[in-house]
C-alpha positions in Angstrom: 160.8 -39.5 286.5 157.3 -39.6 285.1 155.6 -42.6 284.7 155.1 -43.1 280.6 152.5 -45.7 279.8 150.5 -44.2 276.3 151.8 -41.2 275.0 149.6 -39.4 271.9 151.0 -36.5 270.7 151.7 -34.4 267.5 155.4 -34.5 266.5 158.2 -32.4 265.0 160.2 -33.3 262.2 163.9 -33.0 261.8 165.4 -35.8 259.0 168.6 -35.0 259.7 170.9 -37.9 259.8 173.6 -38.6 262.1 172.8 -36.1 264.9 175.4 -36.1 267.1 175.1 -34.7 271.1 177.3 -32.2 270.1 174.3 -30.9 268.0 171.9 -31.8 270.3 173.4 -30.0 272.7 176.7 -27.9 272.3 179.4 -28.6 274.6 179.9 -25.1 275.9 176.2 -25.0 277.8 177.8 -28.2 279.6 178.6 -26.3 283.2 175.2 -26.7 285.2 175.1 -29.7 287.2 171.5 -30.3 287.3 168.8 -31.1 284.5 167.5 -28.0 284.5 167.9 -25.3 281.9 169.2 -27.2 279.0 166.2 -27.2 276.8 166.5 -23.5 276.2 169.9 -24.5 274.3 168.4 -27.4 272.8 170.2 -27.7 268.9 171.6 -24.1 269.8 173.5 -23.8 266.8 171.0 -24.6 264.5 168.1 -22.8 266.4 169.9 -19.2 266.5 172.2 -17.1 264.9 175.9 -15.9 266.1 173.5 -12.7 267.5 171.4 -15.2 269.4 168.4 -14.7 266.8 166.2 -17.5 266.2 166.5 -19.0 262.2 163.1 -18.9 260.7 164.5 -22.3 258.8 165.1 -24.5 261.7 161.9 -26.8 262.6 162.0 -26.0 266.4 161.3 -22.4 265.1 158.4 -23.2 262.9 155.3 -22.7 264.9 153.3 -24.9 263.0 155.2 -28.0 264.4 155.0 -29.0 267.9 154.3 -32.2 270.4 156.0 -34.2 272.7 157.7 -36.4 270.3 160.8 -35.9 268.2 161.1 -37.5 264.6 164.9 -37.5 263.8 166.7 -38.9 261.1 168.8 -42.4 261.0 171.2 -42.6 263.9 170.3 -39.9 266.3 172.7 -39.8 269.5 176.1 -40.1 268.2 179.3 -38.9 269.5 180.0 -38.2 272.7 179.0 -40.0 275.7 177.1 -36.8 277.3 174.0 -37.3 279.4 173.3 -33.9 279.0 171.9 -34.8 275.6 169.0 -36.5 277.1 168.5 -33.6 279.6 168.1 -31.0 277.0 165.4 -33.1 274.9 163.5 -33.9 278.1 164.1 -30.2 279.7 162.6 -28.6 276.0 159.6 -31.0 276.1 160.4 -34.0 274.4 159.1 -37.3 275.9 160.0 -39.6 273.0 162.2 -39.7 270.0 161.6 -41.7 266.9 164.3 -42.7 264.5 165.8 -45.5 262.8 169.0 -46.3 264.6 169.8 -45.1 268.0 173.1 -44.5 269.4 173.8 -46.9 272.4 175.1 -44.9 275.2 172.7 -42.0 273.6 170.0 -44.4 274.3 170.8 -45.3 277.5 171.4 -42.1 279.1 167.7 -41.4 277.4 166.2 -44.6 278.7 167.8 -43.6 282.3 166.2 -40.1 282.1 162.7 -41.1 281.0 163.1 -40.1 277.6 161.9 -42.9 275.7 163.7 -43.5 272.1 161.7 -45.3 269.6 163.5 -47.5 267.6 161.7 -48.4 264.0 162.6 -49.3 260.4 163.6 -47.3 257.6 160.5 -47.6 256.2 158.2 -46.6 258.5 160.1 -43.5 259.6 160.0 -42.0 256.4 156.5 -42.5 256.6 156.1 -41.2 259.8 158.1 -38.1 258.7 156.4 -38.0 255.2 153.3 -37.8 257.5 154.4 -35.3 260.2 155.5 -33.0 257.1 152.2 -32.9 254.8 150.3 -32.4 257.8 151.8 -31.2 261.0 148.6 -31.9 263.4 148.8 -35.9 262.9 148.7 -37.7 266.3 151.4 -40.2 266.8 150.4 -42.9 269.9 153.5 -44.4 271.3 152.2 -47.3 273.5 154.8 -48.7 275.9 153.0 -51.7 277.1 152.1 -52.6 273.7 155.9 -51.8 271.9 154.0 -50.2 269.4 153.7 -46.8 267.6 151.2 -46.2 265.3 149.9 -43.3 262.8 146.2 -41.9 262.7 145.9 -43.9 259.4 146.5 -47.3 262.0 149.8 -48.1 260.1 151.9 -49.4 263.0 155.1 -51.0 263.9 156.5 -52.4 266.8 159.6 -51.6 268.4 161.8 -53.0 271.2 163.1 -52.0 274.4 164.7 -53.5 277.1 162.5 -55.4 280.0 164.0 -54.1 282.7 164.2 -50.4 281.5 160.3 -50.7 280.3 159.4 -51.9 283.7 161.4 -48.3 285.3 159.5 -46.5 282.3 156.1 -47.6 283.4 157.1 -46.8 286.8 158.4 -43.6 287.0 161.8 -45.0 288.2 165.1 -44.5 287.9 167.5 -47.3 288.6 167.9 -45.4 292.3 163.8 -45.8 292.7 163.7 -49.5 291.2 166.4 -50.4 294.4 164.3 -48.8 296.9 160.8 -50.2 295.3 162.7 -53.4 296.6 163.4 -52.6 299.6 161.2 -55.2 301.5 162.7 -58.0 299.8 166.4 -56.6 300.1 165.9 -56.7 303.8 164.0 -60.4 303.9 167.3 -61.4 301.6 169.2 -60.4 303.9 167.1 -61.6 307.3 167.6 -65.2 305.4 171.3 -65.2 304.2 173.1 -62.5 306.4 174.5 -64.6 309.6 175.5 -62.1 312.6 
């Protein structure tokens, strides 16, 4: 994974509520067993037609929004359990998402794929969306170390996440890289406590 330390970026708006990973990412494009590849089918429904054209309505469509960071409506991440749902938002681009409410095996299966979900009030995500809409080049600064997002006009909130899962975040690890990072002290554990 990436490390993700400060991430300034414009955003794109979708205020949809209750995104499920269904919608995210349709369960017929679930075959391929590697990450690869699923951003191209990112919110395939709602990006394309039956003919496979793209809708000029859907915000992934509209060139005037873009950026690294996804602004979603209140609980984002429901239904199934599918990890795949984390791959497709990280395979399209996506490095953050911001919403409200988070689903929790949505957000873990995000967190575990460096795909950092932002969790914030009410409040300040329809201001971050009101914002994002009026004008779509607004920078949005996610800063990990700091818990914070913040908006150009220095409105910010805090959010939380997890130690242990900020620590593999600033890292670059997954929970496979965090065991070998401790390899050194595994084996002086076991020098110490292992009798042969």
């Amino acid at each position: 994974m990436e490390k993700f330390n400060v991430l300034k970026s414009t955003a794109v708006p979708l205020p949809e509520e209750d995104v499920d990973t269904d919608q995210i990412i349709p369960a017929r494009f679930l075959k391929a067993v590697n990450k690869e590849g699923f951003g191209e089918n990112l919110f395939r429904d709602w990006r394309y037609d039956s003919e496979g054209n793209p809708k000029e309505d859907f915000v992934l469509n509209n060139d005037k929004y873009s950026g690294q960071i996804l602004v979603a409506g209140r609980n984002f991440g429901c239904g199934s359990s599918r990890e795949h749902a984390a791959w497709a938002l990280t395979d399209y681009g996506f490095k953050a998402v911001i919403s409200s409410y988070f689903a929790d095996i949505f957000k873990g299966n995000a967190l575990n794929n460096g795909l950092l979900p932002v969790q914030v009030s009410d409040e300040f995500l329809k201001k971050v969306l009101s914002e994002v809409q009026k004008k779509p080049s607004t920078p949005i600064i996610i800063d990990l170390p700091e818990q914070t997002v913040s908006l150009e006009d220095g409105s910010t909130e805090s959010f939380e996440i997890n130690d242990y899962k900020k620590m593999c975040m600033l890292n670059g690890y997954d929970d496979i890289d965090f065991l070998l990072s401790q390899k050194d002290k595994i084996k002086a554990f076991e020098q110490q406590h292992v009798e042969f």
